[in-house]
C-alpha positions in Angstrom: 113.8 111.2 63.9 109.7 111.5 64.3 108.1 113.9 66.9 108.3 112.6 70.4 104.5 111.3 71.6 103.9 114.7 73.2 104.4 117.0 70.9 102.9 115.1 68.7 99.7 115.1 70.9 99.7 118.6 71.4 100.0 119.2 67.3 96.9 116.8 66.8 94.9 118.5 69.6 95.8 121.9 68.1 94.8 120.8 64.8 91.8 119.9 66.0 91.2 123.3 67.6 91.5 125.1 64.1 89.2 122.0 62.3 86.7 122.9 65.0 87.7 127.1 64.2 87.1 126.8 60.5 83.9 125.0 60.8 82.8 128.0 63.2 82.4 125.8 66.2 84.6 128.1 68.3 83.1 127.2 71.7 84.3 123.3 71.1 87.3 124.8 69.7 88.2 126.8 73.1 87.7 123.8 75.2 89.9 121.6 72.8 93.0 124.7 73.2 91.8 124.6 76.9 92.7 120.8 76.8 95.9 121.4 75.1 97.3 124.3 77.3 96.7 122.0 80.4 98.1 118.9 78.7 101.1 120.6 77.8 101.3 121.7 81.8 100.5 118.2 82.7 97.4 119.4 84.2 94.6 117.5 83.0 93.7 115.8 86.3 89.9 114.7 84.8 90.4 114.1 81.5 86.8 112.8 81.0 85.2 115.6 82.9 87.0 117.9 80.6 86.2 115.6 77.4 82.5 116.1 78.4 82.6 119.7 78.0 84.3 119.3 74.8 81.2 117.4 74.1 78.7 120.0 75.5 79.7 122.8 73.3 79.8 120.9 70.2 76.2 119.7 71.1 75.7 123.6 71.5 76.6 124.7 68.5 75.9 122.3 66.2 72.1 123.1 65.7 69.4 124.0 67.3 66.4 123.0 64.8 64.8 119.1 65.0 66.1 117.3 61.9 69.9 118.5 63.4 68.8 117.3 66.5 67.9 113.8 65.0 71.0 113.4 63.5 73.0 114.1 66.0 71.4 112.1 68.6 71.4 109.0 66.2 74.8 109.6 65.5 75.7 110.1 68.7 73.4 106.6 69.9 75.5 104.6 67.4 79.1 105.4 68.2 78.7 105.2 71.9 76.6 101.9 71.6 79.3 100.4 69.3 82.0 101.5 72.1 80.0 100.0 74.8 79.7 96.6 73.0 83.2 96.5 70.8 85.0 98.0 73.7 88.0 100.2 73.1 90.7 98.3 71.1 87.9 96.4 68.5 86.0 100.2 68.3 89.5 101.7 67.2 90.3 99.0 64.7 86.8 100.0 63.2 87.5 103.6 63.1 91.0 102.8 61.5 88.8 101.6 58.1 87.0 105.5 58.7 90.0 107.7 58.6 90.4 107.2 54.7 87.4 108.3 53.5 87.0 111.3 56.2 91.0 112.4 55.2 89.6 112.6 51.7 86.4 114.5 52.6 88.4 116.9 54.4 90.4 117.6 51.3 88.0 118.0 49.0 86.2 120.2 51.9 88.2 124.1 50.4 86.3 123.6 47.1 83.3 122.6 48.6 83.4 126.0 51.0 84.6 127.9 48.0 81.4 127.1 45.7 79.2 127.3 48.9 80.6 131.1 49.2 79.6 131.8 45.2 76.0 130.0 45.6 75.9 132.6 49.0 76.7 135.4 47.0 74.3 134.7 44.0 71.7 133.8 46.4 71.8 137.0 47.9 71.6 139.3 44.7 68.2 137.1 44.1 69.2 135.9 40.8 67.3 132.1 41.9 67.9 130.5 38.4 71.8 130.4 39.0 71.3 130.0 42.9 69.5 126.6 41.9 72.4 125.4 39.5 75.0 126.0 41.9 73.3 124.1 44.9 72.4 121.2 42.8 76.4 121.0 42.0 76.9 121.4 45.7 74.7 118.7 46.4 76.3 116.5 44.3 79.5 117.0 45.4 78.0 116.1 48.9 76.7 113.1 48.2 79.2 111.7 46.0 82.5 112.8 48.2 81.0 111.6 51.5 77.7 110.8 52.2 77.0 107.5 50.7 80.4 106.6 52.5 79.5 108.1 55.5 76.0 106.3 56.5 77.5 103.2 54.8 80.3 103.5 57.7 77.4 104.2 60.4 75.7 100.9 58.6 78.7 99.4 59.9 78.9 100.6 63.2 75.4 100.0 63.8 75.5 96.4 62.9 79.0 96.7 65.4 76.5 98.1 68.2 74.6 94.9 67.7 77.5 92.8 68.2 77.6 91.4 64.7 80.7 90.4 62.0 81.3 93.1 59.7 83.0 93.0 56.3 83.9 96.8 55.3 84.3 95.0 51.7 80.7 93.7 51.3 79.3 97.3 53.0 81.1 99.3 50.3 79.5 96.8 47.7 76.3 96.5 48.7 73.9 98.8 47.2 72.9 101.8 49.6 69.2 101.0 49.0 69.4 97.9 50.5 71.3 99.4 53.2 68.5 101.9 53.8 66.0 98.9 54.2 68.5 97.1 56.4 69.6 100.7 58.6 65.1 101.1 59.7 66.8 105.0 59.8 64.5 107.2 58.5 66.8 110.4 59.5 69.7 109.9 57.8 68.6 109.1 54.2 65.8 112.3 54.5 67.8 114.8 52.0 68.9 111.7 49.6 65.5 110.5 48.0 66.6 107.4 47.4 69.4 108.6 45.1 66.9 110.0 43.0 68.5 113.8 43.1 71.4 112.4 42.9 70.6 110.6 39.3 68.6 113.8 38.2 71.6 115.8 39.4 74.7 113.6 37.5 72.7 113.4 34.1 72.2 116.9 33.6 67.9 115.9 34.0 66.8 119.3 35.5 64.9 122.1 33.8 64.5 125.3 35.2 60.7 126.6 35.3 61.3 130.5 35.4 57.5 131.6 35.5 57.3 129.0 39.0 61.0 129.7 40.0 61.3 125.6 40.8 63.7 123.5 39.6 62.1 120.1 38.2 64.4 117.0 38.7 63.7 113.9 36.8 65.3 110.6 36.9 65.1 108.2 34.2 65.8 104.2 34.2 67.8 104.2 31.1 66.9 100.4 29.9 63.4 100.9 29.7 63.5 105.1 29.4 61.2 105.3 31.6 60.8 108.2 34.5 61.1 106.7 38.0 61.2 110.4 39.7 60.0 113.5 39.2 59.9 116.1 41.8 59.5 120.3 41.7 61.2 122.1 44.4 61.5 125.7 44.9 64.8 126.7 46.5 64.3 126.8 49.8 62.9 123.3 49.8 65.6 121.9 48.1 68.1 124.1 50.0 66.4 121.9 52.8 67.6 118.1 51.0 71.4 119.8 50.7 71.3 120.8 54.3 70.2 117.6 55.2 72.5 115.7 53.3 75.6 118.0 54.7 74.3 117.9 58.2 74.8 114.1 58.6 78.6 113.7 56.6 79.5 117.1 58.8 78.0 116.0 62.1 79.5 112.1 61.9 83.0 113.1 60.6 83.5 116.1 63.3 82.5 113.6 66.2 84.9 110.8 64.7 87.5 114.0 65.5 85.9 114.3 69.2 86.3 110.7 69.5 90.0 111.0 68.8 90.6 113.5 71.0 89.3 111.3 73.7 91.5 109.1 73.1 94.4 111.1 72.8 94.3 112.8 76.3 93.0 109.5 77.8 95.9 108.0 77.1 97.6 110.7 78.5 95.7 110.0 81.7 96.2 106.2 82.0 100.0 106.6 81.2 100.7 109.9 83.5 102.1 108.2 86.2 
């Protein structure tokens, strides 16, 4: 026999308290258990009032410099523009193609914190050379487990906020370039260089300079061998790209968990009585 809808409510919101917890949003995480305890009293008599401050803390304390700020306003345009014009039921059919790919991040999220916690650690005894290495892995794995998915899904939804057909087969075949032309989104594609770093990165075409302590990435069109890219960055500027990279995967797929909750105790609401 499966869990009735009410305790499985409660185990979803509670889930989503710790998700908030180990991303060290403990404000939004409070407010989600506050939530909880009162649906489980059957006290939630303004379920929006309360999803609002839900939405306050996370705004909070998910950055307080520009390019974060950018990115979470743009994020945060797109959703609740595609809400507004797909309305509810057509919104949640489009987040049902989402869930996948953000189930998969999610997994692969314990290795990412675990090499995150080595770079932190060699960053810290100032050896840079290694530092460098293990970021450019990092930023890698970022790219490749979640954001080219993730701004191809806001593609989607942005074309949805404008009322238009989409095929979630031709979006995932399209080439993210042209989705960049097509997006006129400057933000979210700051920290990808036109999957420059990315190619540098995956074909091992980095070289160390130890007398400049920068790290020179090169990417090379194979057919002609000829280098399209080639960039210096000392480590703080390219910890800069891998911040910006994670800051738009992190920020999308925790609001796609915001937006669940929503529905979850709104439907607790419309069906109280």
């Amino acid at each position: 026999m499966g869990m009735k809808p009410k305790k499985q409510t409660l185990l979803e919101l509670r889930q989503s308290a710790e998700f908030f917890e180990s991303h060290r949003h403990t404000n939004t995480s409070s407010w989600i258990r506050f939530i909880a305890n009162n649906y489980e009293k059957n006290q939630l008599s303004d379920y929006y009032k309360d999803y609002l401050d839900v939405l306050d803390a996370f705004k909070i304390e998910v950055g307080t410099d520009d390019f974060t700020k950018k990115v979470y306003k743009e994020i945060d345009s797109i959703l609740w523009t595609a809400i507004n014009i797909q309305r509810e039921f057509r919104f949640n059919k489009i987040l049902l193609e989402t869930y996948p790919l953000i189930y998969d991040y999610i997994k692969v999220q314990n290795n990412i914190r675990k090499i995150t916690e080595i770079y932190i650690e060699k960053y810290k005894s100032g050896d840079i050379e290694k530092s460098f290495y293990i970021l450019s892995f990092l930023y890698l794995l970022e790219v490749e487990s979640a954001f080219e998915n993730v701004v191809r899904v806001l593609y989607a939804l942005n074309l949805a906020a404008q009322n238009k057909v989409i095929k979630f087969q031709n979006i995932f075949t399209k080439p993210l370039k042209q989705i960049k032309e097509e997006f006129s989104s400057e933000t979210l594609f700051l920290g990808w260089d036109d999957g420059h770093l990315r190619n540098a990165i995956a074909h091992a075409h980095f070289i160390f300079d130890d007398k400049n302590k920068r790290m020179n990435f090169f990417d090379v069109f194979q057919l002609e061998n000829k280098i399209v890219y080639n960039k210096s960055y000392s480590l703080e500027e390219f910890s800069q790209k891998a911040k910006m990279i994670g800051e738009v995967t992190h920020i999308f797929i925790d609001y796609i968990f915001l937006l669940r909750i929503l529905d979850l105790i709104k439907h607790k609401w419309v069906h109280k009585k």
